[in-house]
Each structure stands twice: as structure tokens, then as C-alpha cells.
N, C-alpha and C positions, 0 to 999 in steps of 0.2 A: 149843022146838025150834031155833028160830033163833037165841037165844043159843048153845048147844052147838055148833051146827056153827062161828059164831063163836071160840069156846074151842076147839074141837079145829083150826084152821086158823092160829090164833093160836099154840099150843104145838108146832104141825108143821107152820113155816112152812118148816126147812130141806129136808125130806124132799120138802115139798112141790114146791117148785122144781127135787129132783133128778126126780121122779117125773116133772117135766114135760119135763124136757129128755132122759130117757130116752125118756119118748112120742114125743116130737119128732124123736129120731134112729133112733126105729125105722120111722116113716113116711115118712122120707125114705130109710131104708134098702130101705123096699118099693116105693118111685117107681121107685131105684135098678134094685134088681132087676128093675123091670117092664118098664124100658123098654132095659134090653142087649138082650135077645134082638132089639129092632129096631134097633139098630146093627148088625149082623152080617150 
């Protein structure tokens, strides 16, 4: 089991990285969003 997830993280390491910085800019888009409404 742990070899595999190994091999599949190894062969998609690029996607991997986008995946995360898509994560990444969607949480800070929800911060974003969260905290306008108390500027105003």
C-alpha cells in the first residue's frame, strides 16, 4: 500500500503541486471573501 501511494505521487508530482496551489488560492480566496463584508 505504501509503496503505491509512493508510485502514484512520484508519477504526479507536477499535478500534484498545481493541485496544491489551486487549494491554496482557493482558501485564501475564502478568507478574502470573508472578511469584505467587515471592511464596509
Amino acid at each position: 500500500m505504501a509503496k503505491e501511494i509512493k508510485n502514484v505521487i512520484a508519477r504526479s508530482q507536477d499535478t500534484i503541486i498545481s493541485d496544491a496551489i489551486g487549494a491554496l488560492s482557493l482558501v485564501v480566496m475564502l478568507f478574502v471573501g470573508l472578511s469584505l463584508p467587515g471592511t464596509f
